[in-house]
VEXSE-62763 format. One record per residue: residue number from 0; residue in three letters; x, y, z of N, C-alpha, C in turn. Coordinates in steps of 0.001 Angstrom, whole numbers, plus 500000, padded with zeros to 6 digits. Layout:
<pts>
- NUM_Ala_X_Y_Z_X_Y_Z_X_Y_Z
...
</pts>
This chain:
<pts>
- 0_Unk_680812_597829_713354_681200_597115_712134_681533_595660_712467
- 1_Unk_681248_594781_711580_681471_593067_712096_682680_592743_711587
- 2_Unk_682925_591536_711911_684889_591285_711772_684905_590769_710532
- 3_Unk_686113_590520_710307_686769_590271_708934_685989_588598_709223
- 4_Unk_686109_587418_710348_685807_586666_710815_683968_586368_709969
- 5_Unk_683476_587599_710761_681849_587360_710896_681710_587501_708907
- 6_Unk_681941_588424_708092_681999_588142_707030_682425_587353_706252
- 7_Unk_683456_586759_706466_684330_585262_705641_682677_584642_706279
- 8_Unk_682315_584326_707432_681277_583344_707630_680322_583333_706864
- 9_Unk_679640_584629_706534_678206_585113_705771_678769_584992_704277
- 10_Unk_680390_585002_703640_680496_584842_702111_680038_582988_702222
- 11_Unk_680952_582154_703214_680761_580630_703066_679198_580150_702954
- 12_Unk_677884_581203_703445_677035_580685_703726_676257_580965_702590
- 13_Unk_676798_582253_702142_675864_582768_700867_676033_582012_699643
- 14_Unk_677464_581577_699725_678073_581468_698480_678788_582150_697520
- 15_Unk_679059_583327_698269_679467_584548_697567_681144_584369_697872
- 16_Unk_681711_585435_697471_683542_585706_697568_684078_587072_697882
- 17_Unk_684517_586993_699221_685227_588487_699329_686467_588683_698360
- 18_Unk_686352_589743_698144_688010_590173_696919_688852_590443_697738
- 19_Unk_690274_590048_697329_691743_590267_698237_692441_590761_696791
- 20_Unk_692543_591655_697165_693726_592456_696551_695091_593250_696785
- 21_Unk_696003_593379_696312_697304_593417_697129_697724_594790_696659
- 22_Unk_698302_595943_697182_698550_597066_696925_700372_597466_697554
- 23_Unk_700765_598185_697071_702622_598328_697230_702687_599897_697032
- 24_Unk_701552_600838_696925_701567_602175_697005_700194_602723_697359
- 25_Unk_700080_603879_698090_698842_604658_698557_697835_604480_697489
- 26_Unk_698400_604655_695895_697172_605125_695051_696956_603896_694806
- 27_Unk_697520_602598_695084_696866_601073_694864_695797_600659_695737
- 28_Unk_696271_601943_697272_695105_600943_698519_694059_602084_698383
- 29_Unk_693830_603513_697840_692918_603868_697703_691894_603854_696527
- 30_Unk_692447_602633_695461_691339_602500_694481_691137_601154_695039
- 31_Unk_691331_600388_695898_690799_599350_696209_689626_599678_697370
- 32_Unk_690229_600623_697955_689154_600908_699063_687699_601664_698342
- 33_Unk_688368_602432_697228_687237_603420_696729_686213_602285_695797
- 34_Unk_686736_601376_695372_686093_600459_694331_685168_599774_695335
- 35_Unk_685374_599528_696485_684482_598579_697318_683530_599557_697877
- 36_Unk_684103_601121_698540_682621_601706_698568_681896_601705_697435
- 37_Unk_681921_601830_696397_681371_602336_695227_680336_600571_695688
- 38_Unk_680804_599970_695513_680105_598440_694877_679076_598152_696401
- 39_Unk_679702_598669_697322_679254_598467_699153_679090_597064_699839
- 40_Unk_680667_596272_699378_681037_595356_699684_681638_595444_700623
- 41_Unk_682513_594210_701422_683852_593997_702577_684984_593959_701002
- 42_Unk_685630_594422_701489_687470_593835_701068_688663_593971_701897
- 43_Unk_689171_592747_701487_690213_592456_702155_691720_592931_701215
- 44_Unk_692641_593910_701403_694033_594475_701094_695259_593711_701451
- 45_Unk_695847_593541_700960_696984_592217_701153_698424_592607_700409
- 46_Unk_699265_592890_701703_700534_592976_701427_701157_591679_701439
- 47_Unk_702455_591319_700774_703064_590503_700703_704259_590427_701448
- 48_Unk_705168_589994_701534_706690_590085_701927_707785_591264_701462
- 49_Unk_707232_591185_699947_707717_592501_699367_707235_593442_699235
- 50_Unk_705961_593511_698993_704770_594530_699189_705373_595445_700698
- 51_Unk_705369_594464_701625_705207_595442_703100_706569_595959_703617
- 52_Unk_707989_595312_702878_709283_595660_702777_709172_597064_702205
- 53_Unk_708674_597535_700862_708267_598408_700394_707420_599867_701430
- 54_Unk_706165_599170_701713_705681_599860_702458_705386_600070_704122
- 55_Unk_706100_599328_704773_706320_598809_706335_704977_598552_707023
- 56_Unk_705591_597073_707979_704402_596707_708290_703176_597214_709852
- 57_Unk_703648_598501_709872_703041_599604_710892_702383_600548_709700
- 58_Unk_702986_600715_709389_702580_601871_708218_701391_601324_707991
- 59_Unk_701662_600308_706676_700254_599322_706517_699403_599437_707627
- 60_Unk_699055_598923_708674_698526_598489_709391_697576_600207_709606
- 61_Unk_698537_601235_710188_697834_602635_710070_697371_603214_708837
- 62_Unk_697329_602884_708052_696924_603373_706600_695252_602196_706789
- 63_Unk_695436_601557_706304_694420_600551_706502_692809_600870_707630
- 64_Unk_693687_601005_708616_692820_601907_710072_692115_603084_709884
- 65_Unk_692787_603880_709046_693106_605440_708899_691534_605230_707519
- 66_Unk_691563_604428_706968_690538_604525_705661_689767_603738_706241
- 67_Unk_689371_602637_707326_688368_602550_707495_687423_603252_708463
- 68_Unk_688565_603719_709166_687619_604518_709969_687327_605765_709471
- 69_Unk_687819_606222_708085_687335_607807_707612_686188_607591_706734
- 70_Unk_686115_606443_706069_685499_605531_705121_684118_605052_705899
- 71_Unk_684337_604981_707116_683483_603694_707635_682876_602755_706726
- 72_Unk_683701_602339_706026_683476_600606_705087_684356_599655_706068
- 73_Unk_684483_598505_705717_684719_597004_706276_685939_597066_704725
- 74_Unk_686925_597239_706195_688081_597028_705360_688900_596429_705648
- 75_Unk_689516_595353_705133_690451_594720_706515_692377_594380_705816
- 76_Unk_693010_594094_706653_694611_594214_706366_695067_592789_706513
- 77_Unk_695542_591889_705541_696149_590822_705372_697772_590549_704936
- 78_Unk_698222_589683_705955_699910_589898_705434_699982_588264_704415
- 79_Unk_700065_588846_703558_700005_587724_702256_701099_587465_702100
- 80_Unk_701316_585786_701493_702156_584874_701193_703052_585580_702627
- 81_Unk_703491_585141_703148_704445_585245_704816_705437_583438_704911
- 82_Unk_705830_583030_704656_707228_582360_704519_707641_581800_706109
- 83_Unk_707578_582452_707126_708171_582072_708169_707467_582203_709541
- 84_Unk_707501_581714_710676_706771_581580_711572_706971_582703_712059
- 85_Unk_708374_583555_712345_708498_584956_712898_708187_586210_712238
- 86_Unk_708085_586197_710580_707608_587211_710080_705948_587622_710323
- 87_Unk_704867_585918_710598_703701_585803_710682_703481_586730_711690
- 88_Unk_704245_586129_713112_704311_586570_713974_704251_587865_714590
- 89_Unk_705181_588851_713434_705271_589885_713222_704247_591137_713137
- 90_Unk_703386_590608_711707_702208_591142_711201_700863_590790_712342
- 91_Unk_700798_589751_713197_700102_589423_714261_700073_590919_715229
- 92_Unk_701352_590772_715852_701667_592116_716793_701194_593202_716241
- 93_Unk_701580_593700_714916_701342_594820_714394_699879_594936_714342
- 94_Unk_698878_594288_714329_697704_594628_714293_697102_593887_712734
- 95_Unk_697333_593063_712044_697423_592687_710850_695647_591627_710863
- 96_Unk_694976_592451_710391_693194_591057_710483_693607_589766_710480
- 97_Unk_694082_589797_709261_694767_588018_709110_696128_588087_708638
- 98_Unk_696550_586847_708202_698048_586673_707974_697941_585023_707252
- 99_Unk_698886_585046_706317_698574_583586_705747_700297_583499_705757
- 100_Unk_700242_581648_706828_701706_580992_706339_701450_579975_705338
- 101_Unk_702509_580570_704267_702674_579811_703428_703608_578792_703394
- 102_Unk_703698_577436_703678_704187_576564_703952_703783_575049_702774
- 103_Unk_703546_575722_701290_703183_574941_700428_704485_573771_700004
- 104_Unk_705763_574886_700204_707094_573931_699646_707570_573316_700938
- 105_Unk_707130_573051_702231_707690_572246_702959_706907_571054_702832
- 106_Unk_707013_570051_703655_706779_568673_703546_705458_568990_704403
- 107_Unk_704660_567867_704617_702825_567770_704982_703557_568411_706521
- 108_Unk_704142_567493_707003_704447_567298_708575_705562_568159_708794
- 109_Unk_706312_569060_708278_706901_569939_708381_705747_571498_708415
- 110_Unk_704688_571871_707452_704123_572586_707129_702636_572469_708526
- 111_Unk_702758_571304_708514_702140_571333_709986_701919_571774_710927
- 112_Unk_703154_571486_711489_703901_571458_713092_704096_573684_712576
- 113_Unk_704420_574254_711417_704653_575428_711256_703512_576471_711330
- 114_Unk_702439_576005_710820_701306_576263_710652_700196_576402_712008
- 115_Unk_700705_574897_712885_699849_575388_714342_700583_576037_715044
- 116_Unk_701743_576144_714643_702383_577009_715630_701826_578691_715377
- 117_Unk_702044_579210_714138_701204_580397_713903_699825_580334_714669
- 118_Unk_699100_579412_714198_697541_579457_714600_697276_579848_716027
- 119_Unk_698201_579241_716800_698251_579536_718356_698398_580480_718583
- 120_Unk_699535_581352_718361_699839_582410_718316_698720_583457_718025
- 121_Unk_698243_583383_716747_696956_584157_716374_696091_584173_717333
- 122_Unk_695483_582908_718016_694063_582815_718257_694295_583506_719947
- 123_Unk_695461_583492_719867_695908_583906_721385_696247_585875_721670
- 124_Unk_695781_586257_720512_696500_587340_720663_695135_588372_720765
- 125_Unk_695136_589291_720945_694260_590425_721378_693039_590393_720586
- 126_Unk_693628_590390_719186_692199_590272_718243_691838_589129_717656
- 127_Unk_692288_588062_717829_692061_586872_717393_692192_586411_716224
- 128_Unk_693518_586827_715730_693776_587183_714067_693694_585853_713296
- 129_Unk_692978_586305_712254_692817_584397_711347_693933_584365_710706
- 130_Unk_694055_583055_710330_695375_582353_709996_694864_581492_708460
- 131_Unk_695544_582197_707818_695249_581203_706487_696269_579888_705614
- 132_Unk_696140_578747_705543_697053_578017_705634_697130_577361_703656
- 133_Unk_698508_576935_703634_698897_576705_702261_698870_575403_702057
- 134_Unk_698350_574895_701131_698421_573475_700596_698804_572633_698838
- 135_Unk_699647_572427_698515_699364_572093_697060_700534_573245_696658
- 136_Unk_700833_572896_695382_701883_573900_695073_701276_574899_693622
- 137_Unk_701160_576348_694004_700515_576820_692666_701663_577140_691775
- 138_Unk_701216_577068_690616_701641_577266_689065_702438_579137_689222
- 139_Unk_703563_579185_688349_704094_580652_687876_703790_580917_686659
- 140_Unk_703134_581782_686376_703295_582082_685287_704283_582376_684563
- 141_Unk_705149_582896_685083_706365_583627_684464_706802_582504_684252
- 142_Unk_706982_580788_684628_707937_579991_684215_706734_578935_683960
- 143_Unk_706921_578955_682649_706427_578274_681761_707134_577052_680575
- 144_Unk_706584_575947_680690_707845_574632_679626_706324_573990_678934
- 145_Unk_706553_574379_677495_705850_573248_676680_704417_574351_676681
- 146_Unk_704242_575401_677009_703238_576192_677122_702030_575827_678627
- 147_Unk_702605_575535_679154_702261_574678_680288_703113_575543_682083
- 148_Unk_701984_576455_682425_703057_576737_683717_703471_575864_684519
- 149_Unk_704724_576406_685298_705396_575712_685981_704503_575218_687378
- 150_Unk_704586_574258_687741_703842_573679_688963_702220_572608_688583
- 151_Unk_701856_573318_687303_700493_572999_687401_700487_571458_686615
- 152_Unk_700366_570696_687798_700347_569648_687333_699349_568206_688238
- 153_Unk_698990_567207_687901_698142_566688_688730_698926_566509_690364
- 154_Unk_700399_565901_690155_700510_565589_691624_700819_566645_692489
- 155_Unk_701200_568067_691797_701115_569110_692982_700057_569791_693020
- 156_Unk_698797_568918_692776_697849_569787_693300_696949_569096_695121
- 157_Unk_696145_570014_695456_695819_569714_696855_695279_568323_696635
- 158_Unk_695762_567117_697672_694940_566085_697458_693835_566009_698799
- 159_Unk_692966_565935_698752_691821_566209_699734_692096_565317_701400
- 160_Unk_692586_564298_701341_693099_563938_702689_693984_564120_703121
- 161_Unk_694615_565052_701914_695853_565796_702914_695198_567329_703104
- 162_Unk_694675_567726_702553_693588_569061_703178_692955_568716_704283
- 163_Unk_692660_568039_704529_691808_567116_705681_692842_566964_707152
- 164_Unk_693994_566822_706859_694638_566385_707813_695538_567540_708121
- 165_Unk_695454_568703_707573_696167_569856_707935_695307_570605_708433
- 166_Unk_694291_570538_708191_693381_571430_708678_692880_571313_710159
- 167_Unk_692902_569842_710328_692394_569080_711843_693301_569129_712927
- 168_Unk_694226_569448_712093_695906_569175_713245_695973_570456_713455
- 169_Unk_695827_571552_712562_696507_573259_713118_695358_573484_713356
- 170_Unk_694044_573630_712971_692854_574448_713351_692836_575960_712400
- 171_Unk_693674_575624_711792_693241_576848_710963_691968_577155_710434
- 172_Unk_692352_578606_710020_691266_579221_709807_690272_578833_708349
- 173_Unk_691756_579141_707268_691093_579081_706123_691854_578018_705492
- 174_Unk_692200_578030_704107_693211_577383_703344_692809_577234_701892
- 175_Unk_694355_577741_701656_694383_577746_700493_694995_576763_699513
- 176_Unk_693761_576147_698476_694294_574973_697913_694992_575079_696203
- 177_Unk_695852_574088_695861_695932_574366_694761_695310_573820_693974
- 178_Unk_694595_574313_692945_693284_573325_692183_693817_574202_690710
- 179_Unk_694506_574082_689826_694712_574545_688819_695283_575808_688609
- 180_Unk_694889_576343_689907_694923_578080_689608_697160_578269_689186
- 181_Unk_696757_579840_688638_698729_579892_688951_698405_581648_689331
- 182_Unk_700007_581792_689779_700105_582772_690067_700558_584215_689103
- 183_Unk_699719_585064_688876_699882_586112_687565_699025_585540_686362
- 184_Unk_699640_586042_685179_698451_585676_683738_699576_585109_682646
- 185_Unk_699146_584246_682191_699388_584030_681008_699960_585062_679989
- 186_Unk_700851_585053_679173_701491_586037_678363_700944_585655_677152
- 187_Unk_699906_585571_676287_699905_585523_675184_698970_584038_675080
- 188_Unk_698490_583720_676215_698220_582575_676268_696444_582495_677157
- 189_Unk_695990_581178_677342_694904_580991_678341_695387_580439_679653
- 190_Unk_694718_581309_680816_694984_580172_682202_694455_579270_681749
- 191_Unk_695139_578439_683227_694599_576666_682748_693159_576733_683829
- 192_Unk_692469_575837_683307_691295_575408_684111_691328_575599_685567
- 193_Unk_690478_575992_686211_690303_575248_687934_689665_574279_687749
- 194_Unk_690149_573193_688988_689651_571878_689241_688208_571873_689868
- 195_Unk_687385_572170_689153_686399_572998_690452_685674_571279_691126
- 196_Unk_685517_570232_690588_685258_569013_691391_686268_569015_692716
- 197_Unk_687501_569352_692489_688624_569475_693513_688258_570040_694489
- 198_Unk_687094_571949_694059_687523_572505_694965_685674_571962_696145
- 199_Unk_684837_572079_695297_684104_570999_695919_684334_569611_696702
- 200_Unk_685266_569252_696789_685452_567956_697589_686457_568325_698554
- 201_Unk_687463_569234_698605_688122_570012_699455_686622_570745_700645
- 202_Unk_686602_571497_700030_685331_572134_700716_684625_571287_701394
- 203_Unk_684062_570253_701047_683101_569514_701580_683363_568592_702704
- 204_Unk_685203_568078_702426_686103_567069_703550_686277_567754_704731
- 205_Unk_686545_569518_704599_687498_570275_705315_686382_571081_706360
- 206_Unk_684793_571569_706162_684036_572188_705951_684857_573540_706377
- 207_Unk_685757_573912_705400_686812_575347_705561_686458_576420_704639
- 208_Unk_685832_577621_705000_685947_578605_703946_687535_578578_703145
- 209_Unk_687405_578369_701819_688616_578181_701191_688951_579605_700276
- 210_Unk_690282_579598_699814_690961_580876_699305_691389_581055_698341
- 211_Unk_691234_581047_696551_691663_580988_695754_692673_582153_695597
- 212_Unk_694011_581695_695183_694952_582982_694928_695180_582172_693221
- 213_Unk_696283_583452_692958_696325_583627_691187_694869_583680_690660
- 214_Unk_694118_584339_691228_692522_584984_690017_692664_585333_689107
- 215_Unk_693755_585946_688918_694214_587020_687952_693889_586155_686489
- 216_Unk_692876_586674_685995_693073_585714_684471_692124_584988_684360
- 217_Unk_691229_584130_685650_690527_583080_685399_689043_583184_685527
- 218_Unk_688308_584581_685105_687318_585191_684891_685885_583722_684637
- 219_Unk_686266_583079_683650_685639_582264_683499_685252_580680_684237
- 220_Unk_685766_580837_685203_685655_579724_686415_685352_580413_687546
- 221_Unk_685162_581773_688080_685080_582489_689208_683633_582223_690211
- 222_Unk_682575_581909_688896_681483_581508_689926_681353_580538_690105
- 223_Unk_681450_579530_689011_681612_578119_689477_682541_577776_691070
- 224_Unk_683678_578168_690867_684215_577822_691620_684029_578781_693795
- 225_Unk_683043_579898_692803_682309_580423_694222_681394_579408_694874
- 226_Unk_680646_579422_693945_679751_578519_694324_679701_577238_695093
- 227_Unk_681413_576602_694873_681581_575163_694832_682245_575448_696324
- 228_Unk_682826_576433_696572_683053_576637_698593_684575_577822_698467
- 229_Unk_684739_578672_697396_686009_579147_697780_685237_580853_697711
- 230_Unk_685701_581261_698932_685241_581978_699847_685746_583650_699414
- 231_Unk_687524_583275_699435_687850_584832_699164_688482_584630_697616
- 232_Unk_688981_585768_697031_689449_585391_695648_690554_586658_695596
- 233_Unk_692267_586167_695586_693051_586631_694927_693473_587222_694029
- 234_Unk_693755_588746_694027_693770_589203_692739_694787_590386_693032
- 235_Unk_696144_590244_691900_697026_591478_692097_697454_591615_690834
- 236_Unk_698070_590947_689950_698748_591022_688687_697577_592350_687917
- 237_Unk_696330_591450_687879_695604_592329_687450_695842_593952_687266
- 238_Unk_695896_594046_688549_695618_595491_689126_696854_596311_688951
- 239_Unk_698470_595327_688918_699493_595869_688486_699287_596095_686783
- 240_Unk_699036_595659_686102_698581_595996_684911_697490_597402_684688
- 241_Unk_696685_597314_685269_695810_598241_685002_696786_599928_685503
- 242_Unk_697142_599691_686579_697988_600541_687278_699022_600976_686147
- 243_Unk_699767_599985_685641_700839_600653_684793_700119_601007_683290
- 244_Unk_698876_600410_682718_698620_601293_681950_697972_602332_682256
- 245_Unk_697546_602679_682792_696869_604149_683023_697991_605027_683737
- 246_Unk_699170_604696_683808_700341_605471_684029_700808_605924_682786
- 247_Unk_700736_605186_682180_701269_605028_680371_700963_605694_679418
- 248_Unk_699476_605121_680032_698323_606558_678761_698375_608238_679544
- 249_Unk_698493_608343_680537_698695_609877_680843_699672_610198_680229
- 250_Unk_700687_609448_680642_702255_610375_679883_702301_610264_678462
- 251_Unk_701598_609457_678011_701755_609954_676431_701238_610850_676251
- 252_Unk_699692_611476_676717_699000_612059_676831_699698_613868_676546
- 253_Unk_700088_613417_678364_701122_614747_678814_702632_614106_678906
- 254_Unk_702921_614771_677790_704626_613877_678684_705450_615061_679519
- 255_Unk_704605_616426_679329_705505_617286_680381_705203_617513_681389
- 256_Unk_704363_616460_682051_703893_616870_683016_704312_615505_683934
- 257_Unk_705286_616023_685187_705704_614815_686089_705537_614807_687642
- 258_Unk_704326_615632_687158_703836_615421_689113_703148_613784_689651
- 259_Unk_703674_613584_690417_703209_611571_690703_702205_612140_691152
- 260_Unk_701761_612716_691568_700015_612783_692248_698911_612618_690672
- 261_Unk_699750_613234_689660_698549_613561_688586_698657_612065_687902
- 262_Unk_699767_611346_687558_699647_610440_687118_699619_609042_687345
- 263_Unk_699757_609420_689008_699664_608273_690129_697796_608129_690315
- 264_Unk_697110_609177_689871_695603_609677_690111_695291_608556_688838
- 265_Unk_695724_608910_687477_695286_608100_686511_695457_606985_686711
- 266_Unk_696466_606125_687309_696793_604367_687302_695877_604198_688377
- 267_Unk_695512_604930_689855_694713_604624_691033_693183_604384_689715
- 268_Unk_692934_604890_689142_690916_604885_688946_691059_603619_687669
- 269_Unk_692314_603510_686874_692680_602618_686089_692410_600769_687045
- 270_Unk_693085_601190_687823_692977_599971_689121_691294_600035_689473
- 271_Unk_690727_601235_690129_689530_600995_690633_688528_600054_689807
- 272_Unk_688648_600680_688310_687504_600058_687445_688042_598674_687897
- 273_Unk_689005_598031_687306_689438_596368_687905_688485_595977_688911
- 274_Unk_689056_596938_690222_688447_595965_691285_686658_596023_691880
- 275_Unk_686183_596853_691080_684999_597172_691053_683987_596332_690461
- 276_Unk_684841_595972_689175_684430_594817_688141_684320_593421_688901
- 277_Unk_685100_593471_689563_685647_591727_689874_685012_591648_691247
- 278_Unk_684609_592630_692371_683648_592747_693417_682332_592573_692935
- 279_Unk_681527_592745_691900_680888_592384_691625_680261_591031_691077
- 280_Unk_681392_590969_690349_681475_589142_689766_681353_588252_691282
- 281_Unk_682385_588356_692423_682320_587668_693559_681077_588007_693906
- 282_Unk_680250_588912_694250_679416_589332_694477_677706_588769_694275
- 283_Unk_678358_588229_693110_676825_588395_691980_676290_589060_692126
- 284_Unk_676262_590577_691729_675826_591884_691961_675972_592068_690148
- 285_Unk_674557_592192_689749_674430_592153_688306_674258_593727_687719
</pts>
């Protein structure tokens, strides 16, 4: 099977987008895994800080192992959004494909000096784990002023010679820029645009397979902005939605019935359709 590495290379060349999706229970990482055999793509699974608090970051790491090798699909384990140089560090040891420091709220030259320090670490370690790096500050959905999320605004988004100059100094792997995107969906509302000229001129300064996070929502910019150089594509809110309604509709369904396998079964295939859908869109698999 080829590395998480050799595929990010063949999405940058095709033009295509691996899916990252983030899971916080068994029946989340087996409709992500089952949705990508079905489609006979790579995907990449992505715990977070709280995600892997939840589910520990050995556990992860053997769960992950455990389905690709029963699976034999290309499956790989990412420690998403990671905050600190020793937690990175952490998910490195454990066996983790990649690991992204997020170092968007420190300063250029603070986020720097934090960032090659991970990278070293990675490139030095047994499997040569990629390192995905943060730039630009993305949008919350949840905090929203004037109908307008919080963050998304011209000066916190990635400015291209400062993508340029983080990228040259740590050697990272990937990076992730902020070009409009936010994190989660809109309540009642439209995401805002991607910058996709942005993410084209990022791409083109950096020559970096790039990483869109907050997907969730922005259906209608996904190929454009494949096309234009962003490589993998972020997606969890989604899938927490789909998950809790198809939890929802069983128990109304049955409400006397409270075995978590039966109704943990309905939110897992509720999730699959999601990520099946959206592997394809990255895909262009018509």
């Amino acid at each position: 099977m080829k590395t998480l590495r050799a595929y990010i290379a063949e999405a940058k060349r095709d033009k295509k987008a691996i899916g990252h999706f983030n899971f916080s229970n068994i029946e989340g990482l087996w409709a992500i895994a089952h949705g990508a055999q079905n489609v006979g793509v790579p995907v990449i699974v992505g715990v977070s800080e709280g995600e892997e608090r939840a589910i520990g970051i050995n556990e992860a790491v053997a769960m992950v192992r455990s389905i690709r090798s029963n699976l034999k699909i290309p499956i790989f384990l990412n420690a998403d959004h990671h905050y600190s140089v020793d937690n990175v560090k952490k998910c490195i040891d454990a066996g983790y494909d990649s690991v992204i420091f997020d170092g968007a709220k420190l300063s250029l030259e603070e986020n720097i000096e934090k960032s090659r320090e991970c990278v070293e670490y990675a490139h030095k370690s047994l499997h040569d784990v990629i390192v995905e790096v943060e730039l630009g500050y993305i949008g919350q959905s949840s905090k929203v002023l004037d109908g307008v999320p919080e963050g998304v605004s011209l000066e916190n988004l990635t400015k291209v010679e400062d993508a340029q100059k983080l990228m040259k100094e740590t050697g990272a792997d990937m990076l992730a820029p902020a070009v409009g995107n936010i994190h989660g969906m809109m309540k009642g509302g439209v995401d805002p645009s991607l910058d996709i000229n942005r993410i084209r001129e990022i791409a083109k300064a950096t020559d970096t397979p790039l990483v869109l996070h907050g997907g969730s929502g922005n259906d209608a910019d996904f190929e454009e902005a494949i096309r234009s150089g962003i490589c993998v594509v972020h997606i969890n809110t989604e899938l927490r939605k789909a998950y809790t309604e198809g939890v929802k509709k069983y128990m109304a369904e049955n409400p006397e019935d409270v075995a978590p396998y039966k109704y943990g079964e309905a939110g897992k295939l509720s999730m699959q359709k999601v990520v099946e859908e959206k592997l394809k869109v990255f895909s262009r698999i018509k």
